[in-house]
ZABA-361814 format. One line per 8 residues: their letters; for each residue x, y, z of C-alpha. Coordinates in Angstrom, 3 decimals, padded with zeros to 6 digits. Layout:
! ZABA-361814
A> X,Y,Z | ...
! end
This chain:
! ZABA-361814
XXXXXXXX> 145.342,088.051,116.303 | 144.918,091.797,117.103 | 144.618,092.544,113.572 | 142.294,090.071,112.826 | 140.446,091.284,115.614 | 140.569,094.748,114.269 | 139.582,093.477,110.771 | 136.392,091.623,111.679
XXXXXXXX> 135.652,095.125,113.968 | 136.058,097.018,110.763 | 133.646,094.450,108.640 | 130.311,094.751,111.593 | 131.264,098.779,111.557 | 130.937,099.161,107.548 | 127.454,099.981,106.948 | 125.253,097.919,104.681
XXXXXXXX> 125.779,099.649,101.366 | 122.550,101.530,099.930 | 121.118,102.918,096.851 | 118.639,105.840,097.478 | 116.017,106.210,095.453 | 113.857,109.222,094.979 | 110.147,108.870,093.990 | 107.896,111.003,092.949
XXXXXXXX> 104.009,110.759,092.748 | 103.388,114.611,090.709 | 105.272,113.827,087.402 | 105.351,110.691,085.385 | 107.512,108.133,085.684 | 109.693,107.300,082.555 | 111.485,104.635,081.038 | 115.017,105.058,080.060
XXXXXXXX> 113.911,106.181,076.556 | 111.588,108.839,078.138 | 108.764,107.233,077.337 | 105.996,107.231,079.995 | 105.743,103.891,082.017 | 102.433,102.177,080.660 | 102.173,099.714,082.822 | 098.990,099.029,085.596
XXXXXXXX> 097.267,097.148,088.501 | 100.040,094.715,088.962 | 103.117,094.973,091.092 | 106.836,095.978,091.816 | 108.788,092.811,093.363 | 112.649,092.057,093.352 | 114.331,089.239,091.538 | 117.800,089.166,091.808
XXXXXXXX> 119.921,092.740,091.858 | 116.659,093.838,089.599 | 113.209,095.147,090.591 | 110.739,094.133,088.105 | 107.581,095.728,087.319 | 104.624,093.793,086.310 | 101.420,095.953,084.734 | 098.857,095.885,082.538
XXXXXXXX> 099.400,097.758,079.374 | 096.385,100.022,078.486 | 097.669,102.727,075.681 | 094.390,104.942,074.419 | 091.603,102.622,075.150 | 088.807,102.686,077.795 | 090.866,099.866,079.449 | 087.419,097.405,078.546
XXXXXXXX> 089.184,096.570,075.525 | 091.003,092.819,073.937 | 093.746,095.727,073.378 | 094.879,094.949,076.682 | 098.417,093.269,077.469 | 100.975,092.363,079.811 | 104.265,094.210,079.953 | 107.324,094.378,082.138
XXXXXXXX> 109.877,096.446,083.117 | 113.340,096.333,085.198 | 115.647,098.927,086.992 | 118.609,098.458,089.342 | 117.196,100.854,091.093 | 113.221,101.934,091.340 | 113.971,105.010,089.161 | 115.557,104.064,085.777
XXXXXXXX> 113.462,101.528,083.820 | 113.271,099.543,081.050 | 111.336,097.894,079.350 | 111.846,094.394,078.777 | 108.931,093.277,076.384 | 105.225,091.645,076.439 | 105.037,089.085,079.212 | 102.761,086.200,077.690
XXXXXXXX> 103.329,085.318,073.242 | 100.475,083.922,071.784 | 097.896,084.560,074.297 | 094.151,083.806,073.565 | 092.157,086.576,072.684 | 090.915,088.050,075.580 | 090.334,091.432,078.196 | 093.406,090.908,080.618
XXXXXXXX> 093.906,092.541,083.901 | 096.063,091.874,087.277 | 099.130,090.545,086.323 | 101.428,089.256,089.379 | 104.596,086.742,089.395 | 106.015,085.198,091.813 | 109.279,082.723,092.063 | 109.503,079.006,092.830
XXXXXXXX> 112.389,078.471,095.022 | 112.100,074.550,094.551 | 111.740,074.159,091.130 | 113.439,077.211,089.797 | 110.468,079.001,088.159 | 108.959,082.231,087.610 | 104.814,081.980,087.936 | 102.422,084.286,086.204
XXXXXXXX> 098.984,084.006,087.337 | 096.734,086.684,086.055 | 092.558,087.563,085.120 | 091.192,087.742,081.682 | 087.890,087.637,080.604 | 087.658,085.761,077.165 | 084.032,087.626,077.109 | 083.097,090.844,079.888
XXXXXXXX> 082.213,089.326,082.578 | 083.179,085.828,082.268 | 086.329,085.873,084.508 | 088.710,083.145,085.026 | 092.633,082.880,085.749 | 095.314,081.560,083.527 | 098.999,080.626,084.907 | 102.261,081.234,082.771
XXXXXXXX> 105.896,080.301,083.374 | 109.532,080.905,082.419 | 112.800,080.369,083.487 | 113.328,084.231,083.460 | 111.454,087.033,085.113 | 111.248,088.991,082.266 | 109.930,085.835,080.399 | 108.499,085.244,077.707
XXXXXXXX> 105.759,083.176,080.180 | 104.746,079.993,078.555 | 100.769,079.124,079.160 | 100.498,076.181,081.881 | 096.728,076.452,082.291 | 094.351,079.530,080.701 | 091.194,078.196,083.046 | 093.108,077.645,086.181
XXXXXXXX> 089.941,076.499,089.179 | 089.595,078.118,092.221 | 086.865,077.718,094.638 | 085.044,080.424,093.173 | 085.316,079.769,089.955 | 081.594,078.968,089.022 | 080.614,082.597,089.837 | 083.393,084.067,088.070
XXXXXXXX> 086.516,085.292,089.630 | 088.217,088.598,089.323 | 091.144,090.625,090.504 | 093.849,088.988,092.223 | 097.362,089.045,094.902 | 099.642,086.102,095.133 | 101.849,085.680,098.703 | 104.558,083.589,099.105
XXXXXXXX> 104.963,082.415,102.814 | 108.268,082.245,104.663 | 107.968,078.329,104.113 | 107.814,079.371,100.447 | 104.071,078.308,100.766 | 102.117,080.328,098.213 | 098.414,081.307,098.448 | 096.093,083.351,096.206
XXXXXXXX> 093.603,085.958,097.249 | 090.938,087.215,094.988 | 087.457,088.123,094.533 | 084.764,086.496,092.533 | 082.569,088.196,090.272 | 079.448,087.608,091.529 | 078.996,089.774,094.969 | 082.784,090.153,094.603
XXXXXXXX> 083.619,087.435,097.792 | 087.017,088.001,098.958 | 088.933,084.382,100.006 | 092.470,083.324,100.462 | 093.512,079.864,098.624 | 096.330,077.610,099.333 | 098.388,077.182,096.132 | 100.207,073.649,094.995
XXXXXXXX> 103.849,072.986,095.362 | 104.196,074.211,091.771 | 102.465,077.658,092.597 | 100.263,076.825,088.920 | 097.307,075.477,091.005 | 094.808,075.606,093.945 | 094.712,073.191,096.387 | 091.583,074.620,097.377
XXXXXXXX> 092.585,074.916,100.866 | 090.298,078.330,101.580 | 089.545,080.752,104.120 | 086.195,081.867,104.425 | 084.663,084.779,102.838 | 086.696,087.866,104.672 | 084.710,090.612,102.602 | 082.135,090.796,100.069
XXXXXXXX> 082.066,093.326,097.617 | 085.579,094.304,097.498 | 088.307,093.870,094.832 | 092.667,093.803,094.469 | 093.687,092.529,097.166 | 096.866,092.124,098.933 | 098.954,090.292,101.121 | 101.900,090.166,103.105
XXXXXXXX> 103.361,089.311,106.465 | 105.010,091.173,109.295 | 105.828,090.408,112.899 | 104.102,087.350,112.499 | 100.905,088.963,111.509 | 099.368,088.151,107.965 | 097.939,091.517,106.519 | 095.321,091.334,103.461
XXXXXXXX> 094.219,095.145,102.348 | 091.236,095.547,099.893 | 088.174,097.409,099.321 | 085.110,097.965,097.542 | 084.985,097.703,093.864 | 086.348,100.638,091.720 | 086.280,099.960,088.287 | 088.943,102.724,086.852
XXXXXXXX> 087.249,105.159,089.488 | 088.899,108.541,089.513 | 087.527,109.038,093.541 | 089.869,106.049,093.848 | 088.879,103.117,096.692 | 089.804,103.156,100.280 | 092.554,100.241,101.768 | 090.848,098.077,104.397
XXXXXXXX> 093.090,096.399,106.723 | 092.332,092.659,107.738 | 094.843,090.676,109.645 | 095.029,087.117,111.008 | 097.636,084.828,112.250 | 097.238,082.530,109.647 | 097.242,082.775,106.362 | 094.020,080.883,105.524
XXXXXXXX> 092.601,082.871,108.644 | 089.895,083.724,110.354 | 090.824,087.475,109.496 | 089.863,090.570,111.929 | 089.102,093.677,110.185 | 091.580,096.565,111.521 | 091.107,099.842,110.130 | 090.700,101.463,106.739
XXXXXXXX> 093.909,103.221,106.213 | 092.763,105.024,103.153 | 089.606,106.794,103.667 | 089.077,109.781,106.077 | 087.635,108.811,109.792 | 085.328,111.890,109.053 | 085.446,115.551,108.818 | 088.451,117.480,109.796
XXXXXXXX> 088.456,119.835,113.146 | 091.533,121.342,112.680 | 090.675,124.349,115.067 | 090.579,121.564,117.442 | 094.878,121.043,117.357 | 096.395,124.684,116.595 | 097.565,125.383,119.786 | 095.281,128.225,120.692
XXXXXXXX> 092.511,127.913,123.810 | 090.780,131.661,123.373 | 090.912,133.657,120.211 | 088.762,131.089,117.648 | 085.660,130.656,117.185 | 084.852,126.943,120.000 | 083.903,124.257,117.930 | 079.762,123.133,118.916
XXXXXXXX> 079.907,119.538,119.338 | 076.339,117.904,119.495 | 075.997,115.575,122.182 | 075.558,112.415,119.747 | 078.740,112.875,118.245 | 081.539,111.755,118.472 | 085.500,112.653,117.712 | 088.306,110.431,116.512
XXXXXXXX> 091.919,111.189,117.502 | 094.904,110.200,115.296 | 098.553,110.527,115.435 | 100.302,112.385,113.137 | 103.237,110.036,113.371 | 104.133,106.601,115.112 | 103.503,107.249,118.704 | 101.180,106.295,121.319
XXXXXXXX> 098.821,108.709,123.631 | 099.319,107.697,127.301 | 097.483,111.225,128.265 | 094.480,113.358,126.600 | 093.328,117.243,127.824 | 090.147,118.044,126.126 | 089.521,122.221,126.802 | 085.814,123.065,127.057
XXXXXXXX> 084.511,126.449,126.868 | 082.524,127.396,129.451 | 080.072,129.908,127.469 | 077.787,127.447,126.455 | 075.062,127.818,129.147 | 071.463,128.516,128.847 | 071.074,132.361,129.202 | 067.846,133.725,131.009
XXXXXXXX> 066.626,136.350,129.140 | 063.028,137.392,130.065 | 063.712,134.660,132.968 | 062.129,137.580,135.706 | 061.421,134.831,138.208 | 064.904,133.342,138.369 | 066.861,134.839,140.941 | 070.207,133.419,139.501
XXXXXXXX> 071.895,135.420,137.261 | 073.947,132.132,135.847 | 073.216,128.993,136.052 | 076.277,126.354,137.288 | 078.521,125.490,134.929 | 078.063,121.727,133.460 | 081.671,119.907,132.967 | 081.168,116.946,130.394
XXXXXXXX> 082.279,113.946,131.138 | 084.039,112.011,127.908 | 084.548,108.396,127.185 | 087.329,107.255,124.834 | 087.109,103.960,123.092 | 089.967,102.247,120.594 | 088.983,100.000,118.012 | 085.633,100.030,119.597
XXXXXXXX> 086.569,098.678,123.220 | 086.187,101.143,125.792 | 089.421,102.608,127.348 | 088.916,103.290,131.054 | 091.683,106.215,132.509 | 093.559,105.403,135.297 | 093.224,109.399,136.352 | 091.421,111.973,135.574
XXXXXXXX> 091.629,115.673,137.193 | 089.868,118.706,136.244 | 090.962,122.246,136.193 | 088.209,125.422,136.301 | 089.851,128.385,135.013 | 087.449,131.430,134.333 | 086.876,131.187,130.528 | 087.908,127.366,129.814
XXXXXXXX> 087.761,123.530,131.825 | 091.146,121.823,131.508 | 090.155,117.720,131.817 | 093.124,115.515,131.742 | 092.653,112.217,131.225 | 095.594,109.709,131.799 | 095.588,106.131,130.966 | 097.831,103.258,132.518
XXXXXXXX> 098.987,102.163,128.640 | 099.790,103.337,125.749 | 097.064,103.909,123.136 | 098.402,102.721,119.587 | 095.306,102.800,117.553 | 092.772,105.955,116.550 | 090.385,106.973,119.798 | 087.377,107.181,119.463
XXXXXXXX> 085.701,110.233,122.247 | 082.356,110.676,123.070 | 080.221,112.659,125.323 | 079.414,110.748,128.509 | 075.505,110.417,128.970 | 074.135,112.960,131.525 | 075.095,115.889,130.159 | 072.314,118.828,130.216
XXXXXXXX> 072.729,120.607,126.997 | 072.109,119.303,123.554 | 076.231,120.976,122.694 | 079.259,121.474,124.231 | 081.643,124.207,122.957 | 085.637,122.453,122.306 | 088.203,125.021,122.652 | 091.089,122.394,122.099
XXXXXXXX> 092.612,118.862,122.809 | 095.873,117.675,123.259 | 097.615,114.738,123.839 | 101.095,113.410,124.918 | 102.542,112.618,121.234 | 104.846,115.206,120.813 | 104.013,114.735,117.036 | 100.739,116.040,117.412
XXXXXXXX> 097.386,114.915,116.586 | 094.669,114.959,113.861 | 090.790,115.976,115.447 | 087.965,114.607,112.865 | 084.461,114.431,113.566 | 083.214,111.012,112.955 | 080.588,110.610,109.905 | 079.699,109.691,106.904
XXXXXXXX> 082.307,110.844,105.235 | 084.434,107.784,106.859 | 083.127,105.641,103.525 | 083.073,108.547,101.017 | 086.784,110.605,100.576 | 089.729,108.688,099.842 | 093.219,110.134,101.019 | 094.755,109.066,098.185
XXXXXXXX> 092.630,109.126,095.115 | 093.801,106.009,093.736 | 092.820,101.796,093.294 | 094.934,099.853,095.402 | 097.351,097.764,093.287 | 099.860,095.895,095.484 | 101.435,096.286,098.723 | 105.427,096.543,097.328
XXXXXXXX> 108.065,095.069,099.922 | 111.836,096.598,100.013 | 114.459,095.951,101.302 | 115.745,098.786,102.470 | 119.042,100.141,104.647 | 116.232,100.287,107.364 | 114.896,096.692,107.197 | 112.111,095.672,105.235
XXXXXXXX> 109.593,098.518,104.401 | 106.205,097.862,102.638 | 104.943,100.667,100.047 | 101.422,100.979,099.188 | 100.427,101.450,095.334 | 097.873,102.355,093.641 | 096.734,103.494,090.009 | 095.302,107.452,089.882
XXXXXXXX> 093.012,106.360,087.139 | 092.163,110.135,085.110 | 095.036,111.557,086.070 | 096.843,111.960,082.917 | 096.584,115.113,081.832 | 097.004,114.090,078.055 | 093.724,111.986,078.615 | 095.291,109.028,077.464
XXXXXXXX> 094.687,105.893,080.125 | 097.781,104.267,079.568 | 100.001,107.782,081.189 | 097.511,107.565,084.543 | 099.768,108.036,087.183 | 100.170,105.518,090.575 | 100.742,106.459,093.196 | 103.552,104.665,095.626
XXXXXXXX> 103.037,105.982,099.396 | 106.138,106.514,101.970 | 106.496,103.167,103.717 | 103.514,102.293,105.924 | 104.192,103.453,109.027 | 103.379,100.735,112.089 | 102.581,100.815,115.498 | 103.272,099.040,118.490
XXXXXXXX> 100.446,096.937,118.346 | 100.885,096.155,114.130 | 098.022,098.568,113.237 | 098.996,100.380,109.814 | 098.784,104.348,110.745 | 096.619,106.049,108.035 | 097.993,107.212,104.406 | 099.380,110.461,104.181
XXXXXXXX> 099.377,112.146,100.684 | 103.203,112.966,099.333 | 104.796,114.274,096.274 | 108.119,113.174,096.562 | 110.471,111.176,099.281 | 113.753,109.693,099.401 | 114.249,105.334,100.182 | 117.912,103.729,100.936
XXX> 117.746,100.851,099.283 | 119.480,097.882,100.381 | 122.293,096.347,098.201
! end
């Protein structure tokens, strides 16, 4: 009995057994002949022991051309791949783009659902199957009709549901509506169950669920942009909706103040905020801000120069008062205190809970001077902070250059981890389209409340994978 005891102690100690995988988003990725990986806006999904990836073959065209086809490749291991052949034979002739497959649990099938144009811009999707996920995929239905279909539909995400429900998201053509579409118990049709419109003018979307929280991340239209398209965040607690828009996790909140967060109050040159502007606070890692000290310099004062009749030599100081609001509801603190020192104010604000989202801080109304000089500001997250000054700019620079593909789910030593991809259309330096690189991002980083933190450029990083 003891050493059975001991044995089944021994099994729960072994750790789960891992493959780690190193990725790399500055050189190209190769297949196991050395041959650069031409394959584009689809996705990465496991099937089996394998990891299967799904793209659109582009070679040297403009990527607008009936030159256009459906490839896949497999690896044990996200690094070494192979490639396993064209996806669909004898496929109308056609422009073909967003290829995705999913598997049937109940009937033992492998679904391809994908857009092709047989004239630009008459869009409508076709479904494929196969017993095997590296096919050949057998045409079930080249005109497959959505709810959109009269205007055209475009790029496309399929999501299968822990029920092994699937749905579709995709946009139409015409003003590029974004729904969400209930799919038969085949996964080869609409039921045309449908959410409403969640976003016009976006394109390649993409779904999955976490926590119990359905995430769908899109943006606006691209169209092999080199700038590369931002990654709106829309969640919902079902998957047919209503959906809330989040954040975009892929575009800049504004322009960077990095003065703002390098640790020194005198010695740089205060940062002049205007009074109608306002900041936005990140983390720099999963964490939450329970406290924020905002330093104000206290030169910023009217001077009286040629002033003969004033008697005061100064006039008082003015300490701002700031408001801080997070995803636009306003964040009261439960204490604030306020320190005058002889060059600087030190205001502290602490709040009762822990802020998980980006804060928003703005100049209280009723202060006298059209700018207040920022030394620095701190908060409690001991893995610092990013300062940017809300603008424009929050719907113009991209983090990461790229078109969103597919949100990728792992398994991983760590649990499941999602991976955000995208294609760096222009990037190859050999000018041929089908080299562009894509980009695959560190997994998305959540926080307490199931906001996605913001996209952080990296060149290369390490995964355990789960075996």
């Amino acid at each position: 009995m003891r050493l059975l005891s001991a044995l089944i102690l021994c099994l729960l100690a072994t750790p789960v057994l891992s493959q780690v995988s190193k990725i790399s988003n500055v050189i190209p990725r190769l297949d196991i002949n050395g041959q650069i990986v031409d394959a584009h806006d689809g996705r990465v999904i496991q099937f089996g022991e394998k990891y299967y990836w799904y793209g659109t073959q582009y070679g040297n065209t403009n990527g607008f051309t009936k030159a256009n086809k459906y490839v896949v490749y497999s690896s044990p291991d996200m690094m070494n791949w192979q490639l396993e052949g064209n996806l669909l034979e004898n496929a109308p002739k056609g422009v073909y783009y967003r290829p995705h497959v999913i598997y049937n649990e109940k009937n033992k099938q492998y679904v391809l659902w994908y857009n092709w144009y047989p004239k630009l811009w008459n869009g409508q999707f076709g479904v494929a199957v196969s017993k095997s996920p590296a096919g050949p995929f057998l045409i079930a239905n080249s005109d497959v009709k959505v709810s959109k279909s009269e205007i055209g539909v475009g790029d496309l995400g399929l999501f299968v549901d822990d029920d092994q429900q699937a749905y579709v998201s995709y946009n139409s053509i015409q003003n590029h509506q974004l729904v969400v579409e209930r799919l038969n118990e085949e996964y080869t049709a609409s039921t045309f169950e449908t959410s409403d419109i969640i976003a016009e003018h976006v394109e390649a979307g993409s779904m999955f669920k976490r926590a119990g929280t359905y995430y769908l991340l899109t943006d606006y239209t691209c169209c092999f942009c080199n700038f590369g398209s931002g990654a709106r965040v829309y969640t919902s607690g079902s998957p047919l909706g209503p959906y809330r828009f989040s954040s975009n996790i892929n575009r800049y909140p504004g322009e960077p103040v990095p003065g703002l967060t390098d640790g020194k109050l005198m010695g740089n040159k205060p940062y002049e905020m205007d009074v109608k502007n306002e900041l936005i606070l990140t983390t720099m890692d999963a964490g939450a801000i329970s406290e924020v000290v905002i330093h104000t310099f206290t030169g910023n004062r009217n001077g009286q120069c040629g002033q003969v009749d004033q008697p005061s030599v100064h006039p008082k100081i003015a300490i701002p008062a700031f408001e801080f609001y997070a995803a636009n509801v306003r964040i009261r603190p439960e204490a604030v205190s306020i320190d005058t020192l002889g060059l600087s104010n030190k205001l502290t604000y602490r709040f009762s809970y822990k802020i998980t989202s980006d804060v928003k801080v703005k100049i209280a109304d009723g202060f006298p001077f059209q700018k207040l000089s920022l030394l620095e500001i701190e908060t409690n997250n001991p893995k610092g902070i990013e300062v940017f000054l809300a603008g424009e700019q929050i719907e113009k620079s991209p983090i990461i250059p790229a078109q969103q593909s597919y949100v990728m789910e792992l398994s991983t030593r760590d649990g499941i981890q999602y991976i955000w991809m995208g294609d760096l259309w222009g990037s190859a330096t050999d000018h041929v389209k089908g080299h562009d690189f894509q980009y695959w991002s560190k997994p998305l980083r959540f926080n307490s409340d199931g906001t996605i933190q913001r996209l952080r450029w990296t060149n290369e990083w390490e995964i355990a994978l789960a075996k």
